[in-house]
N, C-alpha and C positions, 0 to 999 in steps of 0.2 A: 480088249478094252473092258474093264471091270463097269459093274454098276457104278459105284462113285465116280468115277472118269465121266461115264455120259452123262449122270443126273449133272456136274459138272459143267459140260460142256453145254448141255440145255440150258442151264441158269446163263451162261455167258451170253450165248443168243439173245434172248429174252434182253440181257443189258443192254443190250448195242441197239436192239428192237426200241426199248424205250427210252433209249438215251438216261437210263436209270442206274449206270453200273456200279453205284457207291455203294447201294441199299441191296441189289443183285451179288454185287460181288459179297459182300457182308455175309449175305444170306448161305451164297456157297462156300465161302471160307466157316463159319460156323458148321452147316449144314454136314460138311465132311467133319468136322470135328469134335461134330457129337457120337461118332462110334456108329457100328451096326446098329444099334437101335432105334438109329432118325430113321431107317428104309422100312420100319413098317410102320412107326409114326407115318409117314409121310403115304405111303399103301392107303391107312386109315382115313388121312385125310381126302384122299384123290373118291375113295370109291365112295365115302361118306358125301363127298359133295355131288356125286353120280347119283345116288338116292335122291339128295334135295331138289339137283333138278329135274329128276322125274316127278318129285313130288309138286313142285312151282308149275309143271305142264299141266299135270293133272289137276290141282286144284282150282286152276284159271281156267280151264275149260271146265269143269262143274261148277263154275259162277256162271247165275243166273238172276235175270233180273224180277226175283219171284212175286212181287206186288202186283207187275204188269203182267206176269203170268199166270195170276189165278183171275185177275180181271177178265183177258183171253180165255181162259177156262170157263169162264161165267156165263159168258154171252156166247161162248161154244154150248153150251146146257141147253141155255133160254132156247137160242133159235133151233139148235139141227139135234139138240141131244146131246147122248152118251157119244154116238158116231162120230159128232163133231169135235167133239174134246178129245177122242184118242188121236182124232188126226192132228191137234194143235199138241200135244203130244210128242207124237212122232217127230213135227218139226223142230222140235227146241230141245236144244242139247243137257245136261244137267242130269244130277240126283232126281231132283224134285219132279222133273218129268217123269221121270221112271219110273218111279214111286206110284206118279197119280196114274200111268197107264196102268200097272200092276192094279191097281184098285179098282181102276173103270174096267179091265175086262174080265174082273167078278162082281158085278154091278146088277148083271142079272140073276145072279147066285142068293143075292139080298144086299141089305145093309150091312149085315155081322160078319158075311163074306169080304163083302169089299172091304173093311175096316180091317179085317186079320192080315188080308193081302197085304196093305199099305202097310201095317207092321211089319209084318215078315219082311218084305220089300226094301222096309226103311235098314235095319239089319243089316241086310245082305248091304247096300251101298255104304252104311255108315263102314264097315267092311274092307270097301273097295277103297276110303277115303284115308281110311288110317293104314293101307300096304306099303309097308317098305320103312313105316317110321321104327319100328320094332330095332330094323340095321341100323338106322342112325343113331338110336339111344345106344346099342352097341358099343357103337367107334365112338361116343362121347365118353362111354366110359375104359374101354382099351387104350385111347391114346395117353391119358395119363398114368395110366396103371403103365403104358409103356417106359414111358417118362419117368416115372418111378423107379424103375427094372434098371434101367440106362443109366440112372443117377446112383443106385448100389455098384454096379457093377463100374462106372467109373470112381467113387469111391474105394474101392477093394485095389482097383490099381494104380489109385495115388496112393496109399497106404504101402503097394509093394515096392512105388518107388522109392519111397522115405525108406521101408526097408535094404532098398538095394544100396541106398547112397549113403547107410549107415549114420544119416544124419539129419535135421527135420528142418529144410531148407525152406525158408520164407517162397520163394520160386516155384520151387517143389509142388510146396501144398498149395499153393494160389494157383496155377496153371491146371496140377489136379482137380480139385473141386472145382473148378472153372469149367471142365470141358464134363466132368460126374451133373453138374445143372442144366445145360444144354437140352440136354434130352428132356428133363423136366420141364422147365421154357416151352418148348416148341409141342410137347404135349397138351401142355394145358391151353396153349394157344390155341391149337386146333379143337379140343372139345367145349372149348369157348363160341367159337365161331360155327360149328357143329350145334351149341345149344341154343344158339338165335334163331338158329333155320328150326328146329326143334318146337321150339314155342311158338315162333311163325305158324307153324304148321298146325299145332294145335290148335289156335286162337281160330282161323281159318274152320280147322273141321268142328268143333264146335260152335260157330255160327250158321254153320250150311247145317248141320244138324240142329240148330233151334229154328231155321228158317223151315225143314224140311217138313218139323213135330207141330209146327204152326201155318202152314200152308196144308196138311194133310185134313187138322180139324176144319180147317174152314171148305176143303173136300166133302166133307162128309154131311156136313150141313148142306151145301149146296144138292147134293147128291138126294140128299131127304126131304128138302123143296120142291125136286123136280121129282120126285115119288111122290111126295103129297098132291101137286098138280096133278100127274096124270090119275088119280084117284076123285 
């Protein structure tokens, strides 16, 4: 059993699963009829959506609700300290906590310590927040350029059939170019649907990183309050 046979037989399941086989079967009848070049279309699309959601786990566990978090912080200060703020901290998941540990435990280094920390710090998560988008802009741009590929290369062999039939049959060339766009199609559909998650993602890492560059300043005030008290 070849790979189109099972991707085949998968799509069929899937119909009968959803009582959906018009739009399944559709999908397999084209799918096979786009030539070798739907199987890494389709590669691009599977492993592209594998990134997204790792990126959708990751990003929803680095949300934080950081307003209420630097409040916690605050009155972590007032009553018990620096001590007390690394341990609220330690409890709360996110960037931003990260960040303020990294700065609280060079807090006794000075000010200018703790502040480089929280930089450096911020870096390194802003980092961890954008791994993996790199692969996705990838396959947004391979699947059409696949698409592309797929759509020459079935032009070339509508072309050789009109050669072969010695004649430029209405049929001919409509069945031709028909199955030469296919691949095109289902390319561009995929780094479509690839570029939402894409900008999703963006939108996302760039508010946790303006939440992170404005919870950090208000760090560092607080931090120079509780220095000027005990002075």
């Amino acid at each position: 059993m070849d790979f189109t046979t099972t991707l085949a037989s998968i799509f069929n399941i899937l119909a009968q699963a959803t009582n959906d086989s018009g739009v399944m079967n559709w999908l397999t009848e084209k799918y096979i009829a786009g030539g070798i070049f739907m199987h890494p279309i389709l590669a691009s699309f599977i492993i592209g959506l594998g990134f997204c959601f790792e990126r959708v786990y990751t990003l929803t566990k680095a949300h934080t609700n950081t307003k209420k978090f630097i409040v916690e912080i605050k009155k972590a200060l007032d009553k018990g300290g620096v001590d007390a703020a690394k341990k609220v901290c330690e409890n709360t998941r996110g960037p931003v906590a990260s960040v303020f540990y990294a700065g609280l435990l060079r807090y006794d280094e000075g000010l200018d310590a703790a502040e480089k920390a929280i930089v450096a710090y911020g870096g390194i998560e802003m980092g961890f927040l954008e791994r993996g988008l790199i692969w996705i802009s990838t396959f947004i741009t391979i699947a059409p350029m696949l698409g592309f590929t797929g759509t020459v290369q079935g032009m070339i062999e509508a072309f050789d059939s009109i050669k072969e039939a010695a004649q430029i049959s209405p049929a001919i060339v409509a069945d031709g170019i028909a199955v030469a766009l296919l691949t095109t199609l289902f390319g561009l559909v995929v780094a479509m649907i690839l570029q939402v998650f894409y900008n999703y993602f963006i939108s996302r890492i760039d508010r946790l990183v303006g939440e992170m560059e404005q919870s950090s300043i208000e760090l560092i005030d607080a931090l120079y309050e509780l220095k000027t008290k005990k002075k």
